[in-house]
C-alpha positions in Angstrom: 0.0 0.0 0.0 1.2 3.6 -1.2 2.7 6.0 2.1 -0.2 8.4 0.6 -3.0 6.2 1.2 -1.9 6.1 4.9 -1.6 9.5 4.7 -5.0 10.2 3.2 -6.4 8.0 5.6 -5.8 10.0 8.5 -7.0 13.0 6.5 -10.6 11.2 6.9 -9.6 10.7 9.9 -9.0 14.2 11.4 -12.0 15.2 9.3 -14.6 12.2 11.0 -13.0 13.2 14.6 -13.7 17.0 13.8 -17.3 16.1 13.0 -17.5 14.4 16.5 -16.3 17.6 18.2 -19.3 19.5 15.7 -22.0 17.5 16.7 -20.7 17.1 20.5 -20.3 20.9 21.4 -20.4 22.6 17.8 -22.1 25.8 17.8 -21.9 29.4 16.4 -20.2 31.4 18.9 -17.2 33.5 19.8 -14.1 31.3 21.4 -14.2 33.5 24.3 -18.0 32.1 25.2 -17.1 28.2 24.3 -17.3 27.1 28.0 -20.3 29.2 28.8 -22.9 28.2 25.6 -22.1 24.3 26.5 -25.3 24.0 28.4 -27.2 25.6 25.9 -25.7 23.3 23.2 -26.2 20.3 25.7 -29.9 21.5 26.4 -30.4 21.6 22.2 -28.9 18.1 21.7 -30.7 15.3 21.4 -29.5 12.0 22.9 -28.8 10.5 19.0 -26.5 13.3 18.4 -24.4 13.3 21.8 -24.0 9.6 21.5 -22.6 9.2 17.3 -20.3 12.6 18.8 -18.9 10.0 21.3 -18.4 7.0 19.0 -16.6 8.9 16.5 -13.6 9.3 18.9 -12.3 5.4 19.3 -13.3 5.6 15.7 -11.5 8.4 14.5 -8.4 7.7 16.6 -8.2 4.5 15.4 -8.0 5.6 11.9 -5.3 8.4 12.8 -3.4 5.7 13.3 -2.7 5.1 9.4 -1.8 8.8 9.4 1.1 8.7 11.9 2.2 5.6 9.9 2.7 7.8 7.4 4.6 9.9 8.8 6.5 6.8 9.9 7.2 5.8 6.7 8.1 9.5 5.7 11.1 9.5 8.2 12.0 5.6 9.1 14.8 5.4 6.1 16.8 8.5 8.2 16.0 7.9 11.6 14.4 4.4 12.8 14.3 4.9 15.9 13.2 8.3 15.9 10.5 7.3 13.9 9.2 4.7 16.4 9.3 7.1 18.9 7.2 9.4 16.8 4.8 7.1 15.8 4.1 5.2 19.4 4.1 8.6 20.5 1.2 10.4 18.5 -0.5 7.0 18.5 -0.8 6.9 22.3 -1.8 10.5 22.3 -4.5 9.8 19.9 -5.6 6.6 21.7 -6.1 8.9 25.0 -7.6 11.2 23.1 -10.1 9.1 22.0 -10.9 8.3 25.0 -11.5 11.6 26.2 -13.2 12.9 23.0 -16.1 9.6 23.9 -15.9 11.1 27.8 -17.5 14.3 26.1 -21.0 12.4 25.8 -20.7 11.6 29.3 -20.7 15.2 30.2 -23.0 16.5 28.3 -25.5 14.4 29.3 -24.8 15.3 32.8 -25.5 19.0 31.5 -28.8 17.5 30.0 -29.7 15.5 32.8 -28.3 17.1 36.2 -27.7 14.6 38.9 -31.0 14.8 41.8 -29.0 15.9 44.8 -26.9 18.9 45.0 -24.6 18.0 46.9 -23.5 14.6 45.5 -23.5 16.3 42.4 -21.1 18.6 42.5 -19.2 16.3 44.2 -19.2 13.6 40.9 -18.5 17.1 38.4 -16.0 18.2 40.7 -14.6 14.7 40.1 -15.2 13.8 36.7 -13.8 17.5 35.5 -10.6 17.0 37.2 -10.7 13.2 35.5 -11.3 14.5 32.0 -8.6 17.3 32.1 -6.1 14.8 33.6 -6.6 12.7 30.4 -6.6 15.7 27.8 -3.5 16.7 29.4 -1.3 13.5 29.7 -2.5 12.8 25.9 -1.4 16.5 24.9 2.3 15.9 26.3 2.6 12.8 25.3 2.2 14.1 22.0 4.2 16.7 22.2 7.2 14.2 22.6 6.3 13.3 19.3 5.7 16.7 17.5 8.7 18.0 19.0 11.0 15.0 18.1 9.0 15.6 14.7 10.4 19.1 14.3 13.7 18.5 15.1 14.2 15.4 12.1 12.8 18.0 10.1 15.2 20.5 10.6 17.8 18.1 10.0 16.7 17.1 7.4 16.2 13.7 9.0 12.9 13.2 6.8 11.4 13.2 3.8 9.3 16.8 4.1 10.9 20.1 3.7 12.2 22.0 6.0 9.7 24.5 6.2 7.0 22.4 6.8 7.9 22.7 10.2 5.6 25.5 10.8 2.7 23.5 10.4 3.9 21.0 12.8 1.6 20.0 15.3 3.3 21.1 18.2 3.7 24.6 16.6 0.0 25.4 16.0 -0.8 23.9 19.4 1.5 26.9 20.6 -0.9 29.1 18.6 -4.5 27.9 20.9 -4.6 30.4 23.1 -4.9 32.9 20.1 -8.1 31.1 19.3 -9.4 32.4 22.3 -9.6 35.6 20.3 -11.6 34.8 17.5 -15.4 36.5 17.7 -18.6 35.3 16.3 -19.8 33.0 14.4 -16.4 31.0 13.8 -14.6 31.0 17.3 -16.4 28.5 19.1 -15.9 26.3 16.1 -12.2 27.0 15.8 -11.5 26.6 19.4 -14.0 23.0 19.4 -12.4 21.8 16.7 -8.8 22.9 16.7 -6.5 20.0 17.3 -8.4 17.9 14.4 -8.0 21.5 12.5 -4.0 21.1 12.9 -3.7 17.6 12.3 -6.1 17.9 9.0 -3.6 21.3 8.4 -0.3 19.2 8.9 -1.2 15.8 7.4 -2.9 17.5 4.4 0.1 19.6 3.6 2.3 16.1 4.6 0.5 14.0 1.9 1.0 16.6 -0.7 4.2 16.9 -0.2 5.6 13.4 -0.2 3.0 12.7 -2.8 5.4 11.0 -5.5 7.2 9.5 -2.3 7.7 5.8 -3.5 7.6 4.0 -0.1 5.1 1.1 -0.1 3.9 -1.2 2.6 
């Protein structure tokens, strides 16, 4: 199988994972607002739409996983080991991320559906926030380990890209989030929902284009 195909695979697959983050939390809204229109969007959602939102995670991270093979494949002949560490890396981030992305579901249906008693339930959403962050945060910096070591073949020219496509590296336009926070009405909220399948569609869009006549094959 062509290195593009991979590569094209976890185009869809940034794109499928993006819809999950639209039909979990999507709205039109300013980035600034995101956190404080969730109940509205969890009041509007129906119980069909929260629940395909979830599944699309495992889904969608599974299929990422062709994508980071890719890049695999795109730096394996200059750095093996590198590579491994690259691809184990962004593949456990994506894994966790999955994970979280399905969690979503869980919590707005909570917003949907409040728990009876007060007290025990700010106990549980005291809980389960602090859960759900944890997990977003270990599956951000272990992907960072990846997107840095990423940079730095590139740069080395340890890889089959360019060197400048190091701008668009992940790691790079996660740097770039809080910026998001900036962006107004209608868009923001979409942007700052969306954005981490926004930069991996960005990067692995620009990576399949670029190694396009790239002759590996597995």
């Amino acid at each position: 199988m062509n290195n593009r195909y991979f590569g094209l695979i976890g185009v869809f697959a940034s794109i499928l994972l993006f819809i999950g983050d639209m039909l979990l939390y999507g709205h039109f809204g300013s980035a600034s607002e995101f956190s404080k229109n969730i109940q509205i969007v969890a009041n509007d959602s129906s119980q069909i739409r929260l629940f395909i939102g979830g599944i699309l995670g495992p889904i969608g991270a599974m299929l990422y996983i062709a994508g980071f093979w890719h890049i695999y494949l795109n730096t394996k002949q200059y750095s093996r080991f590198g590579s491994i560490i690259i691809f184990i890396s962004l593949s456990c981030m994506m894994f966790l991320g999955g994970a979280y992305h399905s969690i979503w579901t869980i919590r707005m249906l909570l917003l949907k559906y409040p728990l009876v008693s007060v007290d025990s339930s700010n106990l549980f959403i005291t809980s389960f926030n602090c859960y759900y962050r944890t997990l977003f945060n270990i599956s951000l910096s272990i992907g960072y380990l990846g997107g840095i070591l990423l940079a730095i073949l590139i740069l080395f020219h340890k890889s089959s890209y360019p060197r400048w496509i190091v701008l668009v590296n992940p790691v790079i336009l996660f740097l770039l989030m809080p910026l998001i926070k900036h962006v107004s009405y209608p868009f923001g909220s979409i942007l700052f929902g969306g954005y981490i399948n926004i930069v991996f569609f960005i990067f692995l869009s620009i990576s399949v284009i670029t190694t396009w006549k790239d002759k590996n094959i597995v």
